[in-house]
Residue frames as a rotation matrix with the C-alpha (Angstrom) as fourth column:
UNK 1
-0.459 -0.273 0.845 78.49
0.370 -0.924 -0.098 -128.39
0.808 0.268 0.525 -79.46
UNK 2
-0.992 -0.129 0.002 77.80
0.088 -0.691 -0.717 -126.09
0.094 -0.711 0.697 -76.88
UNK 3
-0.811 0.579 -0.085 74.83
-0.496 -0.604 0.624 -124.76
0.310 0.548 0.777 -78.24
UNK 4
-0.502 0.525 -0.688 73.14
-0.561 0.408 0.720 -127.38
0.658 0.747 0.090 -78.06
UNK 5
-0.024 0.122 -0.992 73.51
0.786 0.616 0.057 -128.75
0.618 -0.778 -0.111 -74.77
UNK 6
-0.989 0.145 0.033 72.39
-0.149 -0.949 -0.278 -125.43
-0.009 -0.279 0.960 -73.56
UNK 7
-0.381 0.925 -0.009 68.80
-0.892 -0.365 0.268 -125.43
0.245 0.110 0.963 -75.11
UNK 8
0.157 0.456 -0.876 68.65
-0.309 0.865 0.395 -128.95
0.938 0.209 0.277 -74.36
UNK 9
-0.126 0.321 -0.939 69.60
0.670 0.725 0.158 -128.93
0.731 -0.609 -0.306 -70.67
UNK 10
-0.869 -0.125 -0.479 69.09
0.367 -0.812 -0.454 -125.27
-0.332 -0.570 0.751 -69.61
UNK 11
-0.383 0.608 0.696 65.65
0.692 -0.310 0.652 -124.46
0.612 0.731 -0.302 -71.40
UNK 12
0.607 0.730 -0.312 64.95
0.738 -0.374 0.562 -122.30
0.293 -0.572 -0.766 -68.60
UNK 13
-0.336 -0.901 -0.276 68.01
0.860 -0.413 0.301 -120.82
-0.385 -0.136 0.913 -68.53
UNK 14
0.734 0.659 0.167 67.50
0.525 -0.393 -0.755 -116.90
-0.432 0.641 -0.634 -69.57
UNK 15
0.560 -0.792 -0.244 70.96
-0.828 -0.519 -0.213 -116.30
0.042 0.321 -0.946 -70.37
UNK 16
0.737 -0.608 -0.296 74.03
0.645 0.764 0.036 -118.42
0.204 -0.217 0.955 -71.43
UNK 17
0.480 -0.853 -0.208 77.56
-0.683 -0.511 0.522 -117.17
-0.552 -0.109 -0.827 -70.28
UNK 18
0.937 -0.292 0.191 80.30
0.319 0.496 -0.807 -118.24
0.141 0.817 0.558 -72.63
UNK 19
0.829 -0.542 0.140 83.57
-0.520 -0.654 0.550 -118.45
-0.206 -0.529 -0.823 -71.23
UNK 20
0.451 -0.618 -0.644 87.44
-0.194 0.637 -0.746 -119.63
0.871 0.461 0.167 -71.49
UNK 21
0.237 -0.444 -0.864 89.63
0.858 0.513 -0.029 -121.01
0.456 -0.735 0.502 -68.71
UNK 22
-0.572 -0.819 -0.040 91.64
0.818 -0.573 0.052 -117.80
-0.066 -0.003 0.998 -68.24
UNK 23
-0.315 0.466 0.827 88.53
0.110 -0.848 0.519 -115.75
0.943 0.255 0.215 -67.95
UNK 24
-0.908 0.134 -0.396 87.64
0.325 -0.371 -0.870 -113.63
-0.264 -0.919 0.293 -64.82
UNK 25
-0.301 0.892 0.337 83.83
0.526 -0.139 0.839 -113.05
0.795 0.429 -0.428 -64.60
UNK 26
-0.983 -0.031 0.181 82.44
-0.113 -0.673 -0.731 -110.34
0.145 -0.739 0.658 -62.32
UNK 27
-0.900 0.382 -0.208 79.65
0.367 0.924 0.107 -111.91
0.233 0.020 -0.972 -61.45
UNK 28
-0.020 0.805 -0.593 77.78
0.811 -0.333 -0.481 -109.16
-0.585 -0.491 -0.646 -59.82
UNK 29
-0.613 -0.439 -0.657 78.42
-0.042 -0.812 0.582 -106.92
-0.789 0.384 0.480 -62.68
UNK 30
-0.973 0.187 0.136 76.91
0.229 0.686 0.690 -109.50
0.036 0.703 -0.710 -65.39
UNK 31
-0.382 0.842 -0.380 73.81
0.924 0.337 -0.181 -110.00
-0.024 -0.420 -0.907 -63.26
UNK 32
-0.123 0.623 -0.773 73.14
0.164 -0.755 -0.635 -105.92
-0.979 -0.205 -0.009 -62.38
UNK 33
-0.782 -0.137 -0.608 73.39
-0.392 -0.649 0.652 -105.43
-0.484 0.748 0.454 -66.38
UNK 34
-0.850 0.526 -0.017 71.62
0.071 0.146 0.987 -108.15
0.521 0.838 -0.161 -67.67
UNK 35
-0.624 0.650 -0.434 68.77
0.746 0.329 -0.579 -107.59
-0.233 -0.685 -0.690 -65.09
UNK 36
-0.163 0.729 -0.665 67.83
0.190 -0.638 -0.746 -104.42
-0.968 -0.248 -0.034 -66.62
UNK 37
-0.781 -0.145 -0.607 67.50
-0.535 -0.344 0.771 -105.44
-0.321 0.928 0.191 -69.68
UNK 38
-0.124 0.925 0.359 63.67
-0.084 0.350 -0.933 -105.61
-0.989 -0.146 0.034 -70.94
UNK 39
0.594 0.803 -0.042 61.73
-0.131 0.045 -0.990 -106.54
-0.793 0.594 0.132 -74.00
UNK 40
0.878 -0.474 0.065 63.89
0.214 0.268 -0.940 -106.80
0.428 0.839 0.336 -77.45
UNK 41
0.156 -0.986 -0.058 66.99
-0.607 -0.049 -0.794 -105.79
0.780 0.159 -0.606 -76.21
UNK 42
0.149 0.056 0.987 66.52
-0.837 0.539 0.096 -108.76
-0.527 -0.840 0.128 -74.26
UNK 43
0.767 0.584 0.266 65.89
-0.147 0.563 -0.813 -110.91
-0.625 0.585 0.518 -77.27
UNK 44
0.891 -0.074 0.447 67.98
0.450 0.029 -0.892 -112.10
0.053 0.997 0.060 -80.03
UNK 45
0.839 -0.455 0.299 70.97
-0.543 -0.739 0.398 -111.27
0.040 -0.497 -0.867 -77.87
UNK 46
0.758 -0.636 -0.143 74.98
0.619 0.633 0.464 -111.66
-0.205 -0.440 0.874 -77.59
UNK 47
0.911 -0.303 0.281 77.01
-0.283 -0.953 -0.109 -109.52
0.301 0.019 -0.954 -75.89
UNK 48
0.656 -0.751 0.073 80.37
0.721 0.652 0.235 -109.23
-0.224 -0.102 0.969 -75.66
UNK 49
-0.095 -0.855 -0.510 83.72
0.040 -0.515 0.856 -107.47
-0.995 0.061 0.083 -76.71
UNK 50
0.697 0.389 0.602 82.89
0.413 0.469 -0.781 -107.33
-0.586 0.793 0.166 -80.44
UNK 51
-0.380 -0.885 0.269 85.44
0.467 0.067 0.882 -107.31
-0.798 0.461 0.387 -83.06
UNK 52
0.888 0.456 -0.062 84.47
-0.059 -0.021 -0.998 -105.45
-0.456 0.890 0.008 -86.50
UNK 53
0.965 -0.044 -0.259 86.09
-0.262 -0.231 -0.937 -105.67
-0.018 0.972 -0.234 -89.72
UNK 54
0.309 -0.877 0.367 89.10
-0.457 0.201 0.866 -108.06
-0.834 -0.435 -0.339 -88.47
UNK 55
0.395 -0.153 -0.906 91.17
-0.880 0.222 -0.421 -109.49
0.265 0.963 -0.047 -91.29
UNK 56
0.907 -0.401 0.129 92.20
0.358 0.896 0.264 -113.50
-0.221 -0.193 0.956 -91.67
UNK 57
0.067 -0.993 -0.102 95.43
-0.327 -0.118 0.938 -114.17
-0.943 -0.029 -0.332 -91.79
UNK 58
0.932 0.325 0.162 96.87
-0.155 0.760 -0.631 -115.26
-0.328 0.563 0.758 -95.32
UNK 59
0.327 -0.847 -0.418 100.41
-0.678 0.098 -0.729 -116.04
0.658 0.522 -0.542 -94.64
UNK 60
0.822 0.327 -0.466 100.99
-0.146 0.912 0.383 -119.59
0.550 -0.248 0.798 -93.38
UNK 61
-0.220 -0.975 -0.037 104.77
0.571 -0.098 -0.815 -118.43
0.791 -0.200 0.578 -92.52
UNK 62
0.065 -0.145 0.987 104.33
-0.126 -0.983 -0.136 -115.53
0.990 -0.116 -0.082 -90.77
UNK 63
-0.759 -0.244 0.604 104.20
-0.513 -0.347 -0.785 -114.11
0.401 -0.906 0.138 -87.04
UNK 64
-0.295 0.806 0.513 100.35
-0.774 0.113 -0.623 -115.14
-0.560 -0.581 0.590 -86.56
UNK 65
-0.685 0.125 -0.717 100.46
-0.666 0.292 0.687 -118.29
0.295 0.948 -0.117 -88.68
UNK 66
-0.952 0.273 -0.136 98.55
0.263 0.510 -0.819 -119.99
-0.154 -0.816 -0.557 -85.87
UNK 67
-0.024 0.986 -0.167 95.42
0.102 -0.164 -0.981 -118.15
-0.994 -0.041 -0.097 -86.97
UNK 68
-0.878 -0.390 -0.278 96.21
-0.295 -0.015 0.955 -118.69
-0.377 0.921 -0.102 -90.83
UNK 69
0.276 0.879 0.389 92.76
0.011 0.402 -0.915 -118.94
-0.961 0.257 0.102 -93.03
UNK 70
-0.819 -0.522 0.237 93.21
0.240 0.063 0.969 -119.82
-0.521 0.851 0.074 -96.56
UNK 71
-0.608 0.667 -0.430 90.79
-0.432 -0.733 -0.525 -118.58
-0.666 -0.133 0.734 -98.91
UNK 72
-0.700 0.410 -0.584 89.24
0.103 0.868 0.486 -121.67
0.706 0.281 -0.650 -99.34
UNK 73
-0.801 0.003 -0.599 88.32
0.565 0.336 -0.754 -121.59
0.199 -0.942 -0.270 -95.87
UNK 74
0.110 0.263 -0.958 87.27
0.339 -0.916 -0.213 -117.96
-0.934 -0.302 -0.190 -95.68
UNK 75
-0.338 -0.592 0.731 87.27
0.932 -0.099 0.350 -116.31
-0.135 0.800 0.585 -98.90
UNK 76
0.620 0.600 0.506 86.49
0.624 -0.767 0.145 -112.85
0.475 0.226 -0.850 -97.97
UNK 77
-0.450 -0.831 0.327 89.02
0.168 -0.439 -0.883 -109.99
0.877 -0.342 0.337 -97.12
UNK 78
-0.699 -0.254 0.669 87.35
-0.502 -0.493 -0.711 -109.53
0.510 -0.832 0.217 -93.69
UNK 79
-0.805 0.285 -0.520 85.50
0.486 0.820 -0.303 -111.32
0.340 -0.496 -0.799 -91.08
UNK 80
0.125 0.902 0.412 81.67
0.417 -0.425 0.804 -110.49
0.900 0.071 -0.429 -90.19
UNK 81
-0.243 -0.334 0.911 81.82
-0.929 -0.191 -0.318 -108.88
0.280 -0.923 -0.263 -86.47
UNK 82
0.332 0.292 -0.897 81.94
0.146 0.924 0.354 -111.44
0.932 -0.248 0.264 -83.55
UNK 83
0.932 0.078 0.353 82.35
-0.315 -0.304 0.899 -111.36
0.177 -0.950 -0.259 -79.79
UNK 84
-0.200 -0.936 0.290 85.69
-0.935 0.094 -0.343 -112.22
0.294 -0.340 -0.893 -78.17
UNK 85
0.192 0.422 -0.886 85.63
-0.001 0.903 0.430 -116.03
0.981 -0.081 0.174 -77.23
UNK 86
-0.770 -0.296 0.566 86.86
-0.276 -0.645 -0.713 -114.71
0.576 -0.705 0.415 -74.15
UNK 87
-0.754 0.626 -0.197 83.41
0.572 0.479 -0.666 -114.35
-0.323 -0.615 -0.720 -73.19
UNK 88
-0.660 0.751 0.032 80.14
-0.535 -0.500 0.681 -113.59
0.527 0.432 0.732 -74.37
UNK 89
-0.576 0.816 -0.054 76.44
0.366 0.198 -0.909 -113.92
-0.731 -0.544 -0.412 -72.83
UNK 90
-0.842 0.539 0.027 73.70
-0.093 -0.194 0.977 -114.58
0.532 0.820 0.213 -75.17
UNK 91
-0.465 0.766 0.445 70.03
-0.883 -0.363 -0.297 -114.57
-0.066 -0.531 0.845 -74.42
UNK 92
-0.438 -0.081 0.895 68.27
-0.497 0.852 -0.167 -117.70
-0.749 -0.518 -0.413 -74.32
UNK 93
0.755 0.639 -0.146 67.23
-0.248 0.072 -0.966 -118.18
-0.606 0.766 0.213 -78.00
UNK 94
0.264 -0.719 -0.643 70.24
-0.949 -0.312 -0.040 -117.89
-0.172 0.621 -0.765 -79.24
UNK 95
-0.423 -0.334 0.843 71.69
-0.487 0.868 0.100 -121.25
-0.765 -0.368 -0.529 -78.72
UNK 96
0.157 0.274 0.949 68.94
0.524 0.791 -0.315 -123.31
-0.837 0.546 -0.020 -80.81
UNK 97
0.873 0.368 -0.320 69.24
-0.064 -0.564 -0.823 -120.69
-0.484 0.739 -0.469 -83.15
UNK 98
0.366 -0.760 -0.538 72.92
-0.887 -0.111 -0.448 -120.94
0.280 0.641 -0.715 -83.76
UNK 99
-0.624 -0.679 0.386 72.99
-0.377 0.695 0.612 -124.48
-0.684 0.236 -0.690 -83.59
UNK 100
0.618 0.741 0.263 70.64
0.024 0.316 -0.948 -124.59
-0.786 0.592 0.178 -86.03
UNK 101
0.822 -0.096 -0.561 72.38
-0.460 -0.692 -0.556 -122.27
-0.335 0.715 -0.613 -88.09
UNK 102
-0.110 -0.991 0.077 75.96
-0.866 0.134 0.483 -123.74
-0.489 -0.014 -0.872 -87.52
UNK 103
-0.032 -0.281 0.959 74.80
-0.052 0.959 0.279 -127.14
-0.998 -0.041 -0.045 -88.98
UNK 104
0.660 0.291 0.692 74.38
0.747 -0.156 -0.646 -125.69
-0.080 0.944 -0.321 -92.92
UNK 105
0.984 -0.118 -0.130 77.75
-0.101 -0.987 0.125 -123.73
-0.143 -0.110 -0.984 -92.06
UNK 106
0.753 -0.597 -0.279 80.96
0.322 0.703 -0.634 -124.18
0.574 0.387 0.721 -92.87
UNK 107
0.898 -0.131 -0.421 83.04
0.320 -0.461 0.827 -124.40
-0.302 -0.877 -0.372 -90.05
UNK 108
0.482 -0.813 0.325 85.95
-0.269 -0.491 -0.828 -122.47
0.834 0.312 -0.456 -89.14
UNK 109
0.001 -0.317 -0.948 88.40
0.580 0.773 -0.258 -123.41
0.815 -0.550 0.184 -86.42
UNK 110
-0.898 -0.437 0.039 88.12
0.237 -0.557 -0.796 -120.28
0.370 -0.706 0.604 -84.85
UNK 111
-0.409 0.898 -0.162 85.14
0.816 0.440 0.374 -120.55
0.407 0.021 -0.913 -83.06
UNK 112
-0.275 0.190 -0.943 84.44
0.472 -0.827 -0.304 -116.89
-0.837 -0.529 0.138 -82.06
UNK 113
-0.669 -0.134 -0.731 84.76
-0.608 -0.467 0.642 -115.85
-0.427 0.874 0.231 -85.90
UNK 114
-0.952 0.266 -0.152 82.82
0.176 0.880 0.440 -119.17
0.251 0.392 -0.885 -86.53
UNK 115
-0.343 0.782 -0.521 79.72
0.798 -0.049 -0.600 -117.64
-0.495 -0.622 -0.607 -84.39
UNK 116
-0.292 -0.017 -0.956 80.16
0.132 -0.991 -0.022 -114.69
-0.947 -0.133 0.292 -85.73
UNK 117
-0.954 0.051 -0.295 79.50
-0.282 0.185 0.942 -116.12
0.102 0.981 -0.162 -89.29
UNK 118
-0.648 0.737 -0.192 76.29
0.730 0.673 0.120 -117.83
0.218 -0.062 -0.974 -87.97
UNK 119
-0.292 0.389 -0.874 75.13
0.361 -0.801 -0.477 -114.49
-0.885 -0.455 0.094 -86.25
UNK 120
-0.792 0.080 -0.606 75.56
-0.522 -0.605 0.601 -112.74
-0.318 0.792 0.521 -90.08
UNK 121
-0.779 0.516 -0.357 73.37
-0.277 0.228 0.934 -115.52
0.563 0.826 -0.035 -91.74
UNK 122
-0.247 0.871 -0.424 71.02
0.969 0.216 -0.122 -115.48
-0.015 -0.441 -0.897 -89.01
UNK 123
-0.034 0.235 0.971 70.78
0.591 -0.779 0.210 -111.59
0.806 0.581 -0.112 -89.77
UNK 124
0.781 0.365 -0.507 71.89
0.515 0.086 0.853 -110.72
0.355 -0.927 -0.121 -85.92
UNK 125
0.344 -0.753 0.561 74.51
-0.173 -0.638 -0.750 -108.29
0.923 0.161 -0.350 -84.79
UNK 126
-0.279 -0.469 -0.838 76.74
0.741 0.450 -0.498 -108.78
0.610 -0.760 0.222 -81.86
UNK 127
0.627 0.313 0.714 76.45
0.390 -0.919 0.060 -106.45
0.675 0.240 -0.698 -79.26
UNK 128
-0.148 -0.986 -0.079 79.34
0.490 -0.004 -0.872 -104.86
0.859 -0.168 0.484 -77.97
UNK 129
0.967 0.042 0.252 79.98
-0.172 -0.624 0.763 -103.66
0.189 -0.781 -0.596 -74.13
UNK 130
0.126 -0.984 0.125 83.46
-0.322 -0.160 -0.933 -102.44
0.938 0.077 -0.337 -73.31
UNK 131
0.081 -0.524 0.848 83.40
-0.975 0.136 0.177 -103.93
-0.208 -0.840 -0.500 -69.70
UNK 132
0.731 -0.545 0.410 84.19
0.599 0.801 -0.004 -107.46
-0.326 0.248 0.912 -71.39
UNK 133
0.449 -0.849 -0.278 88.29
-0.847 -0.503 0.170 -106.56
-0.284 0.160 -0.945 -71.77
UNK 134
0.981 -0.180 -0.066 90.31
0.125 0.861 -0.493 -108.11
0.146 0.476 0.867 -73.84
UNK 135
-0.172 -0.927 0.334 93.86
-0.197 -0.300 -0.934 -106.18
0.965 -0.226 -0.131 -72.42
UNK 136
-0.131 -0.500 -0.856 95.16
0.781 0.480 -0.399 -106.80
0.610 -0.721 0.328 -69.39
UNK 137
0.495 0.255 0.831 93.57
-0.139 -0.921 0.365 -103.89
0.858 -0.296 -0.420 -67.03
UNK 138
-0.626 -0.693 0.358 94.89
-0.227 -0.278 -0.933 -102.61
0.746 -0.665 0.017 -63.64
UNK 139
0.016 0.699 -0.715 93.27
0.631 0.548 0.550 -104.55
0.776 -0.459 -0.432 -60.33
UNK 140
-0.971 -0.168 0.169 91.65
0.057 -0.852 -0.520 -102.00
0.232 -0.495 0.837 -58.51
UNK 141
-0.301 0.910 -0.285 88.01
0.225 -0.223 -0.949 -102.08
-0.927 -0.349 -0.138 -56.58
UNK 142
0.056 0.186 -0.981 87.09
-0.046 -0.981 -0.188 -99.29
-0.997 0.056 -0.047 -58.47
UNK 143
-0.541 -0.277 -0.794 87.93
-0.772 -0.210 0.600 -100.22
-0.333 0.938 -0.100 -61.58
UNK 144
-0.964 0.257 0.061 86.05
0.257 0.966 -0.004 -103.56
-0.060 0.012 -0.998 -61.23
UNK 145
-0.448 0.888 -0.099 82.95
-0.032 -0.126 -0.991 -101.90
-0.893 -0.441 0.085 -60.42
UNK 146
0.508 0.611 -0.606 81.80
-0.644 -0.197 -0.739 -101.64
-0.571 0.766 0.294 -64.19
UNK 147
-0.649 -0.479 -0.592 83.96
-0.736 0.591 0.330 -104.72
0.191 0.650 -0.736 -65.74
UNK 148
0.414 0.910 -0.037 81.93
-0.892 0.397 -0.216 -107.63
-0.182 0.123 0.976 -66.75
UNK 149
0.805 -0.440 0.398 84.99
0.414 0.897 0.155 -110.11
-0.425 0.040 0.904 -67.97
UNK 150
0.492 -0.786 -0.374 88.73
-0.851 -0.525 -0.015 -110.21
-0.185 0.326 -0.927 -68.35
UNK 151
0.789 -0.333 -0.516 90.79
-0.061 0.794 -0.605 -112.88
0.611 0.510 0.606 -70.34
UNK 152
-0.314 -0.948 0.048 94.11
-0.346 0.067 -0.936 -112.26
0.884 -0.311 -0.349 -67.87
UNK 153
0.472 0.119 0.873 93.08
-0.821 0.421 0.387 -114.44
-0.321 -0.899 0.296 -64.87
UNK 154
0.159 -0.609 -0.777 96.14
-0.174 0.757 -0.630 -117.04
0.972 0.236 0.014 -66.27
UNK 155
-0.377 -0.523 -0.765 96.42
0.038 0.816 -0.577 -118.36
0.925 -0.247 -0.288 -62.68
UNK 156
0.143 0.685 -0.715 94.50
0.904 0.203 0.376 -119.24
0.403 -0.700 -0.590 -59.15
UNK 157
-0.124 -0.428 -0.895 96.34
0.802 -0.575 0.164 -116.36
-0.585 -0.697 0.415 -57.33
UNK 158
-0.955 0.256 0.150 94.96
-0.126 -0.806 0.579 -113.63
0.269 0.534 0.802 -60.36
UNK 159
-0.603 0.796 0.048 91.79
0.201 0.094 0.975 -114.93
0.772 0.598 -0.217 -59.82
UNK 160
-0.204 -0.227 -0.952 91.97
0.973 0.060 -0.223 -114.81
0.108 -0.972 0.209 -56.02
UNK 161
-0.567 -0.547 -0.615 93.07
0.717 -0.696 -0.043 -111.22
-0.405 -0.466 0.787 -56.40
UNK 162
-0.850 0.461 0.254 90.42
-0.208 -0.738 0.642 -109.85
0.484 0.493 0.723 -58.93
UNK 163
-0.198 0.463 -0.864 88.09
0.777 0.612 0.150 -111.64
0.598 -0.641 -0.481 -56.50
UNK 164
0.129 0.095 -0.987 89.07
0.858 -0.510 0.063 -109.82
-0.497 -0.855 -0.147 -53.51
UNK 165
-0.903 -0.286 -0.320 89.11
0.268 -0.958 0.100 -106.62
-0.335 0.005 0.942 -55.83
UNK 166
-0.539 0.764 0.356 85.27
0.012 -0.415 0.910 -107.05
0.842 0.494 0.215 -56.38
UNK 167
0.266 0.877 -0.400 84.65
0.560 0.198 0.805 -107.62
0.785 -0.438 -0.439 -53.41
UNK 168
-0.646 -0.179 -0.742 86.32
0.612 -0.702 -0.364 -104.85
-0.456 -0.689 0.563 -51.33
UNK 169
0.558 0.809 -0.186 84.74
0.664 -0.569 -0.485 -101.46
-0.498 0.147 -0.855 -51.41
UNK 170
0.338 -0.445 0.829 85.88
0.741 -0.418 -0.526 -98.38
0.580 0.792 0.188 -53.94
């Protein structure tokens, strides 16, 4: 697991970044946010796009059967919040803490919703910042200046281009 090989070869690390393939990270966005963040709201951190009160699927047929839980699996009509796997940045506690947690957890395959279960029974809210995007925004300087991550970088030549749209001026 992640997690783990985090606190075990990054202990010095004071932030992880959690990302997917197909994410675009504004690198100098990340850094100016998490730089002013002191004491506790340093601590006990993981930010992100946060989801509340999402329902599981529970029709194995359907449109979204790809994200089908049965209520074996899940047996509650709604999921605790969680970040977007997308991407999330956690503070540097987190990790042992939620691979502690995850190992007296029953997993789920979705592994955003699966954190987000560990977060609840570690008694830990996500915290949510709207410049992780989970829609497909418009590439523009200017609009970059306050985005932290987008999931639509699906190929070299997006990533190129949100690139050269942080780095041009507004």
């Amino acid at each position: 697991m992640v997690f783990k090989w985090a606190f075990t070869f990054c202990p010095n690390a004071k932030y992880v970044l959690k990302t997917e393939s197909n994410t675009f990270v504004n690198i100098f966005s990340l850094v100016h946010y998490l730089k002013r963040l002191r004491g506790a709201s340093a601590r006990s951190l993981l930010l992100g796009w946060v989801y509340n009160d999402s329902v599981p699927v529970r029709d194995p047929e359907g449109e979204d059967s790809q994200w089908y839980v049965s209520m074996d699996d899940f047996p509650r009509d709604t999921y605790p919040a969680y970040a977007g796997g997308f991407a999330y940045v956690m503070s540097n506690d987190m990790p042992r803490l939620l691979y502690e947690t995850s190992l007296g957890t029953k997993y789920l395959f979705m592994d955003d919703i699966y954190v987000g279960i560990c977060l609840e029974k570690l008694g830990i809210a996500p915290r949510h910042h709207g410049g992780f995007c989970h829609w497909d925004v418009e590439i523009d300087s200017c609009h970059y200046n306050w985005l932290i991550a987008t999931k639509w970088a699906d190929s070299p030549e997006k990533m190129r281009t949100f690139w050269k749209a942080i780095t041009s001026k507004c």
